[in-house]
KEVODREN-65450 format. One line per field, with one value per residue (C-alpha): residue number from 1; z negated, x negated, y negated. Coordinates in Angstrom, 2 decimals. Each point is the difference from the previous one (the first is absolute). Example, Ala and Ser with C-alpha at 12.3 -4.5 7.8 and 13.67 -1.06 7.14 Angstrom:
// KEVODREN-65450
num <- 1, 2
pz <- -7.80, 0.66
px <- -12.30, -1.37
py <- 4.50, -3.44
This chain:
// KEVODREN-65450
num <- 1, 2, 3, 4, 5, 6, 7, 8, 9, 10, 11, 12, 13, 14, 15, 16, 17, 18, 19, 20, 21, 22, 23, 24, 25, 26, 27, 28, 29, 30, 31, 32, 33, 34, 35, 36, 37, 38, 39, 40, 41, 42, 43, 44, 45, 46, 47, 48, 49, 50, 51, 52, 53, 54, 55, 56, 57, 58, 59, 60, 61, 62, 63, 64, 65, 66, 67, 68, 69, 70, 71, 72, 73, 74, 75, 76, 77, 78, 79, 80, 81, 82, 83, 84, 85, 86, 87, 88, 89, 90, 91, 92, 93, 94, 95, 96, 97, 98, 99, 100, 101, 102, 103, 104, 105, 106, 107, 108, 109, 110, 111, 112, 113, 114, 115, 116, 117, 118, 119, 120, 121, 122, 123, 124, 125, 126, 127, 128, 129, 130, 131, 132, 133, 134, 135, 136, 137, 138, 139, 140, 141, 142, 143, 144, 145, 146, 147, 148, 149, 150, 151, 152, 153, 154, 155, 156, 157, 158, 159, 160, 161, 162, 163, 164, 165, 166, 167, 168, 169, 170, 171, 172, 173, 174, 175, 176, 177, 178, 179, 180, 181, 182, 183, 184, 185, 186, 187, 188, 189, 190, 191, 192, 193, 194, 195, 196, 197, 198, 199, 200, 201, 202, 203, 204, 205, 206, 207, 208, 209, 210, 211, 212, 213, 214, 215, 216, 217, 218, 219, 220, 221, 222, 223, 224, 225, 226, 227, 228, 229, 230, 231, 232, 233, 234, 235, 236, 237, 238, 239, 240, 241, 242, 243, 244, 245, 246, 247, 248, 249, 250, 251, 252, 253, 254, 255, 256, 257, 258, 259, 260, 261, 262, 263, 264, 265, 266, 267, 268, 269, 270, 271, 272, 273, 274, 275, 276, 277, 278, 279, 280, 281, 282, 283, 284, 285, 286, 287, 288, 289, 290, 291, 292, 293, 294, 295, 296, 297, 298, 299, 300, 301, 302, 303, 304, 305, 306, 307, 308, 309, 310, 311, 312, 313, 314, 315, 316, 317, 318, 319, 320, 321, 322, 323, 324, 325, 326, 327, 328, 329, 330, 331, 332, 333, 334, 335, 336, 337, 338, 339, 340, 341, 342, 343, 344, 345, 346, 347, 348, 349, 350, 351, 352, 353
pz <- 0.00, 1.43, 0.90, -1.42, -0.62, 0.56, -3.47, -0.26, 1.69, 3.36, 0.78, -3.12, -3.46, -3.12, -3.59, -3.00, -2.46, -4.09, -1.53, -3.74, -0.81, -2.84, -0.36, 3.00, 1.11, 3.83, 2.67, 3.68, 3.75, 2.57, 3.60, 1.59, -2.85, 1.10, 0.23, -3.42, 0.09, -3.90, -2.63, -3.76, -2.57, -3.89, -2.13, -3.60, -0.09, -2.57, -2.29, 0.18, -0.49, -4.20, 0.12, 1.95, 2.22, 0.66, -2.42, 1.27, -1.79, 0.58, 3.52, 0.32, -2.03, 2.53, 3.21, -1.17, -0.55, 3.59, 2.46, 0.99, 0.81, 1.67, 2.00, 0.71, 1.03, 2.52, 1.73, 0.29, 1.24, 2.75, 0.95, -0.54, -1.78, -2.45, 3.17, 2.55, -1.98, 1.87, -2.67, -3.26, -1.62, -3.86, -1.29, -2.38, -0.70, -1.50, -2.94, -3.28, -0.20, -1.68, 3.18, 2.50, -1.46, 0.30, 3.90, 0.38, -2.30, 2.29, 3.46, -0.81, -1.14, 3.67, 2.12, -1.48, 0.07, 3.90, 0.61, 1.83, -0.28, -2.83, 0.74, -3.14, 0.83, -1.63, -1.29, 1.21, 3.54, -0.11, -0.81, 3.20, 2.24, -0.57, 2.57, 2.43, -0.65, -0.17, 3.31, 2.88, 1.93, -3.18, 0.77, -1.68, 0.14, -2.78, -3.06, -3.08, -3.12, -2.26, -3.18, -2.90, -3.29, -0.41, 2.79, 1.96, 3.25, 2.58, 2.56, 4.05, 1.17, 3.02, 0.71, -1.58, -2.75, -0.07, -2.12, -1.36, -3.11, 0.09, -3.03, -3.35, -3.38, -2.43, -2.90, 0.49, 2.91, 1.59, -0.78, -3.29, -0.41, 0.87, -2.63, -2.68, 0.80, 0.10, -2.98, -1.86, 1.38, -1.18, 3.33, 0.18, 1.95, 2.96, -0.24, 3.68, 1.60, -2.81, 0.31, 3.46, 0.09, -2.65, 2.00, 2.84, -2.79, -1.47, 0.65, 1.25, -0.39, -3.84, -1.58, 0.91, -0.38, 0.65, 3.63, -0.43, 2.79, -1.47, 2.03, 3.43, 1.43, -2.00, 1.11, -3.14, -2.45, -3.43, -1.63, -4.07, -0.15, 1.85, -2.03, -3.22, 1.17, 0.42, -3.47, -1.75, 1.88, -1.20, -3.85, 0.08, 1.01, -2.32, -2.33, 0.76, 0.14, 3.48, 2.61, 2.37, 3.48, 0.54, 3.74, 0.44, -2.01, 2.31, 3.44, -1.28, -0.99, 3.07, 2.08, -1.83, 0.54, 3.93, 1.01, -1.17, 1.79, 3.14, 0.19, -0.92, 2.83, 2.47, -0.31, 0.19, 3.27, 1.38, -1.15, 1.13, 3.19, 0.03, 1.78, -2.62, -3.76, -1.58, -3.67, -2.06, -3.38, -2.83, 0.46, 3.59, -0.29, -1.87, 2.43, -1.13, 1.00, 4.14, 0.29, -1.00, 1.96, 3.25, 0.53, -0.46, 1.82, 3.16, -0.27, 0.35, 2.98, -1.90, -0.81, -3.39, -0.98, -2.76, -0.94, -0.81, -3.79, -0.60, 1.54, -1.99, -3.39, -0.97, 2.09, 1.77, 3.77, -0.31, -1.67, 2.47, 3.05, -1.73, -0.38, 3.97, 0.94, -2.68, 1.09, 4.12, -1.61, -1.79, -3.45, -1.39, -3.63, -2.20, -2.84, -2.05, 0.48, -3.08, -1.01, 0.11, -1.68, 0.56, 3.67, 2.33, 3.59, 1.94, -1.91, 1.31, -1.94, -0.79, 1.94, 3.12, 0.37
px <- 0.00, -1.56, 2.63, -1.61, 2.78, -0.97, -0.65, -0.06, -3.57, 1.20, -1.49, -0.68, 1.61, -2.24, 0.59, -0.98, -0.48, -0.41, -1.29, 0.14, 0.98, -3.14, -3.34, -0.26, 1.23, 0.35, 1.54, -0.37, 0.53, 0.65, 0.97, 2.39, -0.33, -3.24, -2.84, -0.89, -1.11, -0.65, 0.36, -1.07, -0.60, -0.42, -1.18, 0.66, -2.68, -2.07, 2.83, 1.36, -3.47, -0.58, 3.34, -0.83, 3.58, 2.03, 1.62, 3.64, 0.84, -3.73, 0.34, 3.82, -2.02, -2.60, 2.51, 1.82, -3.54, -1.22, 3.12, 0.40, -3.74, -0.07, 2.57, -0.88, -3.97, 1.35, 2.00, -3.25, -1.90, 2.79, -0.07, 3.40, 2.69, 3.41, 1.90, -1.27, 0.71, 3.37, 0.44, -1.56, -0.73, -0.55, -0.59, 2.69, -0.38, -1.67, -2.44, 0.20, 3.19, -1.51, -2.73, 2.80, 2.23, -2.77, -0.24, 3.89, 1.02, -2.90, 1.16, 4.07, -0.81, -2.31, 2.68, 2.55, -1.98, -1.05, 3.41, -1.97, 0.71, -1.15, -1.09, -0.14, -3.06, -0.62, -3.72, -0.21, 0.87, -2.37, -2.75, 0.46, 0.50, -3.49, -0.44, 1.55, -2.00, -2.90, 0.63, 2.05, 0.65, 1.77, 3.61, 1.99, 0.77, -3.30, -0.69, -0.83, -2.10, 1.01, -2.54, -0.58, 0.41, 3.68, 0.70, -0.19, 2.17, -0.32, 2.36, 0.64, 0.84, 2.07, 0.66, -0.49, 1.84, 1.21, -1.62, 0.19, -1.57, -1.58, -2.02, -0.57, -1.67, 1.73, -2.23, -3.32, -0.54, -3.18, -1.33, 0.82, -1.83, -2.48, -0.03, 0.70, -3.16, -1.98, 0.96, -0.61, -3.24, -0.47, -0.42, 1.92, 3.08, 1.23, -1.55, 0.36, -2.52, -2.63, 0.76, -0.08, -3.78, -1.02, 1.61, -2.52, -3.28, 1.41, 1.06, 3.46, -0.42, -1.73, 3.23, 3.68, 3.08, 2.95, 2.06, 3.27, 2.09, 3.73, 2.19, -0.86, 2.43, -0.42, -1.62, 0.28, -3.31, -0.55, -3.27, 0.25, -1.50, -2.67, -0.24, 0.22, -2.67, -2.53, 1.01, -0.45, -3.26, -1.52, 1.28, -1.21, -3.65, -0.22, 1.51, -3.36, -2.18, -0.70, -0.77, 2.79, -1.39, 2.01, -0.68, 0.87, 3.14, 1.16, -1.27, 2.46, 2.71, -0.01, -0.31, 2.82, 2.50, -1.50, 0.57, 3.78, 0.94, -1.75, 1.89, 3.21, -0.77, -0.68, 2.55, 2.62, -1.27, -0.03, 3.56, 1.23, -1.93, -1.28, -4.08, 0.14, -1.21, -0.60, -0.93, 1.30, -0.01, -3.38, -1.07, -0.46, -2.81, -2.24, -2.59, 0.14, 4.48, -1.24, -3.09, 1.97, 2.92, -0.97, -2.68, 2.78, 2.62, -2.48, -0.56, 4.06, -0.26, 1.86, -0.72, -0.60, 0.60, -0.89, 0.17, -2.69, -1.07, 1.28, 3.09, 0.25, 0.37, 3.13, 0.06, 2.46, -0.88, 2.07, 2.93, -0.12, -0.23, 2.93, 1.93, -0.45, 1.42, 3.01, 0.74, 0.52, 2.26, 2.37, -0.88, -0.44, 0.97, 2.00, -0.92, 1.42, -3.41, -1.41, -3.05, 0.54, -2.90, 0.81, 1.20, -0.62, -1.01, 2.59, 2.19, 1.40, 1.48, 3.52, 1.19, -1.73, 2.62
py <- 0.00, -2.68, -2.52, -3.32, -2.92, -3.39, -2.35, -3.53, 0.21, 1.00, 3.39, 1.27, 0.23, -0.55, 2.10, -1.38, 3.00, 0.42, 2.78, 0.77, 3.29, 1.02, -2.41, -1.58, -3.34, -0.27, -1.99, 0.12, -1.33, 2.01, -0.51, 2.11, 2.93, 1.06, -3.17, -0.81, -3.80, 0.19, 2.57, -1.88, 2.88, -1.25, 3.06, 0.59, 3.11, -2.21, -0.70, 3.50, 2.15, -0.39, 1.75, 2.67, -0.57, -2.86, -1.62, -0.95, -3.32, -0.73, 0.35, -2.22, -2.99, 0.20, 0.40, -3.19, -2.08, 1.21, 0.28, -3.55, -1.08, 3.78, -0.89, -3.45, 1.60, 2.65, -3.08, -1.86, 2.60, 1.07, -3.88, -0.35, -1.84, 1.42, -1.78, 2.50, 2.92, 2.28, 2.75, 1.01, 3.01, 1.60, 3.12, 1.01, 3.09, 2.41, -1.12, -1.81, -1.94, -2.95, -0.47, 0.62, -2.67, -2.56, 0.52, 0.45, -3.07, -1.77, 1.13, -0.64, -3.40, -0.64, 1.45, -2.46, -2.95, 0.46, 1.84, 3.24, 3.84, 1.64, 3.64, 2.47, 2.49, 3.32, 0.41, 3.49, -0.96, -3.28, 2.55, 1.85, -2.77, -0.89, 2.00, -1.46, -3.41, 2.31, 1.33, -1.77, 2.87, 2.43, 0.39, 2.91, 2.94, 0.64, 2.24, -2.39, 1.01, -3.31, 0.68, -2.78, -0.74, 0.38, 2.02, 3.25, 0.41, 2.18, -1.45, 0.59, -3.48, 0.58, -3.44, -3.71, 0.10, 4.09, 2.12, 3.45, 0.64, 3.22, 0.45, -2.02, 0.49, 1.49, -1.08, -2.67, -2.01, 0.58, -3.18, 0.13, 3.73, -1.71, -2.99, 2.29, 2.43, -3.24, -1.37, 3.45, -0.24, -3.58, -1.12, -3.03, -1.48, 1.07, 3.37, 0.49, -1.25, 0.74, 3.41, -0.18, -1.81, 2.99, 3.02, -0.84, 0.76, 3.04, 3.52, 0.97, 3.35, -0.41, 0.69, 1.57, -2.32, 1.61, -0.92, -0.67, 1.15, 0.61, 2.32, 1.15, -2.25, -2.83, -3.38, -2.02, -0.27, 0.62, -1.49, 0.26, 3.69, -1.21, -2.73, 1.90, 2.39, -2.55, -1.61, 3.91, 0.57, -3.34, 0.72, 3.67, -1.42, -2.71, 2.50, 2.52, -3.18, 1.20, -2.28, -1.98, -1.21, -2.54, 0.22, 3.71, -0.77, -2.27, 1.68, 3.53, -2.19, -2.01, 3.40, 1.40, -3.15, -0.32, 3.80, -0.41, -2.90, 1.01, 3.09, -1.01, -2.81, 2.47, 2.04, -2.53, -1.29, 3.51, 0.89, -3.95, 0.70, -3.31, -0.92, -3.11, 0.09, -3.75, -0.48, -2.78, -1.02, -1.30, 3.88, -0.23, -1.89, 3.50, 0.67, 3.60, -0.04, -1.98, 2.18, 3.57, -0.72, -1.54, 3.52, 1.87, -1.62, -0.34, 3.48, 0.47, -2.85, -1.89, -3.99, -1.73, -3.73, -2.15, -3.35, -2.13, -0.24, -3.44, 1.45, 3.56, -2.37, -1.70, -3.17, -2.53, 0.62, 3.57, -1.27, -2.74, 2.43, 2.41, -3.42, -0.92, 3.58, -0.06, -3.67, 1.25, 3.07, -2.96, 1.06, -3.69, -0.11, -2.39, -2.05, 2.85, 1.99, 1.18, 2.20, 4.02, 1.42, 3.74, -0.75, 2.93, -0.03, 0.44, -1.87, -3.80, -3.07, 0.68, -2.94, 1.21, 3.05
């Protein structure tokens, strides 16, 4: 779907996005859905990492002290004015209600002021439209592995805006296996990408995690035994006084999460017959998840895409390119938007029905 309208720029129509879903503060320009003319990210890692996790009223406080001069950046840097803008987007679901509200309260009172659309986008989907900022030619039908934080989705997209969810976690989010393992470790926060830069100096093979498949015929993910099995085998050798190499923990755990999710992967593609697999989500961005996948998958003949690594983290430019596609379907919202934190993909605003 392709069918670009015409804005108050002539040829094109310009989106003005807002991301706040967790701990990061975003807003973005984009032209026509897919040309990102600015995409402002404000972080709250630093805040967040004494805790080991974000902190949720931590992270609203900081949403409302950032938003407007995030905003107000991501228009200078797009060269453009509140007057040009045609529609504009917010993430409103899922995540922590208080950091929603922030972007939702901000967006409803925009829209009013410059009487534009307002386009409700789910978090989930912004994630895996990255892609399709990431890559100009993507167009569904695809397989998507969407891996964070908060989430785990195994999803066929058959067409902007259609999905069927085949698989979810039942228990941890992959991302958040991964936090917990790092902070058990003493690592720091987010474990991800520590664990990730230690897998590649260890030993995969040093010691056996168990691989969580479920049924044969299931496609949904379950991460706490694996979890758990890290957390006994550090106890039981700090129990012994024996030693813990950091590195090789993290290489076997990494291994363990990596061989799931590539299978599972695989054989959705093969049973949804589809050539396309794209990643999407914070998780996408382990070099251990690209590198695994994309030898296998050419092996199969089939293709892999992933987003950039600004673009695998939470950020505006995705909710701004899910916005674009939602606003040429006619699902604009109302000023009676508000914040769903356990919205699930797949699921629209009430009022757009």
């Amino acid at each position: 779907m392709r069918d670009d309208k015409r804005g108050k720029n002539g040829e094109y129509l310009l989106t003005l996005a807002i991301e706040t879903s967790c701990d990061e503060t975003s807003a973005a320009v984009l032209k026509n859905g897919r040309e990102v003319l600015s995409n402002v990210i404000s972080t709250q890692i630093e805040q967040h990492k004494k805790f080991g996790g974000v902190v949720p009223e931590v992270a609203s406080r900081k949403h409302v002290e950032n938003v407007d001069m995030v905003i107000q950046d991501a228009l200078d840097e797009a060269g453009v004015n509140l007057s040009q803008i045609d529609h504009i987007g917010v993430t409103y679901g899922p995540g922590l209600v208080g950091a929603l509200l922030v972007g939702v309260s901000t967006v409803k009172a925009m829209a009013y002021a410059l009487n534009i659309p307002l386009v409700g986008v789910n978090h989930i989907e912004g994630h895996i439209y990255a892609n399709f900022i990431e890559d100009p030619d993507l167009e569904p039908p695809f397989l998507c592995l969407i891996v964070s934080g908060g989430h785990s989705h195994l999803a066929y997209v058959r067409d902007y805006g259609e999905y069927e969810i085949m698989g979810k976690t039942r228990d941890d989010a992959v991302g958040e296996a991964f936090d917990k393992v790092a902070r058990a470790m003493g690592l720091g926060y987010p474990g991800g990408p520590i664990i990730d830069q230690l897998a590649k100096q260890g030993d995969a093979n040093a010691i056996h995690f168990p691989r969580v498949y479920l049924e044969n015929d299931s496609y949904d993910f379950s991460f706490s035994g694996l979890k758990s099995a890290v957390l006994n085998y550090l106890n039981s050798q700090s129990q012994k006084g024996e030693e813990i190499k950091i590195e090789d923990v993290a290489a076997s755990f990494q291994q363990a999460v990596m061989e799931v999710l590539i299978h599972k992967t695989l054989e959705g593609a093969r049973q949804k017959n589809v050539n396309k697999i794209v990643l999407a989500g914070g998780v996408a961005a382990n070099s251990a998840l690209r590198e695994g996948i994309k030898k296998k998958a050419e092996a199969l003949g089939l293709q892999v895409r992933y987003p950039s690594l600004q673009l695998c983290t939470d950020n505006a430019a995705m909710i701004g390119c899910a916005a674009y596609y939602n606003y040429l379907k006619g699902n604009t919202a109302d000023l009676y938007l508000n914040a769903v934190p356990n919205l699930k993909l797949g699921e629209i605003y009430e009022r757009y029905k």
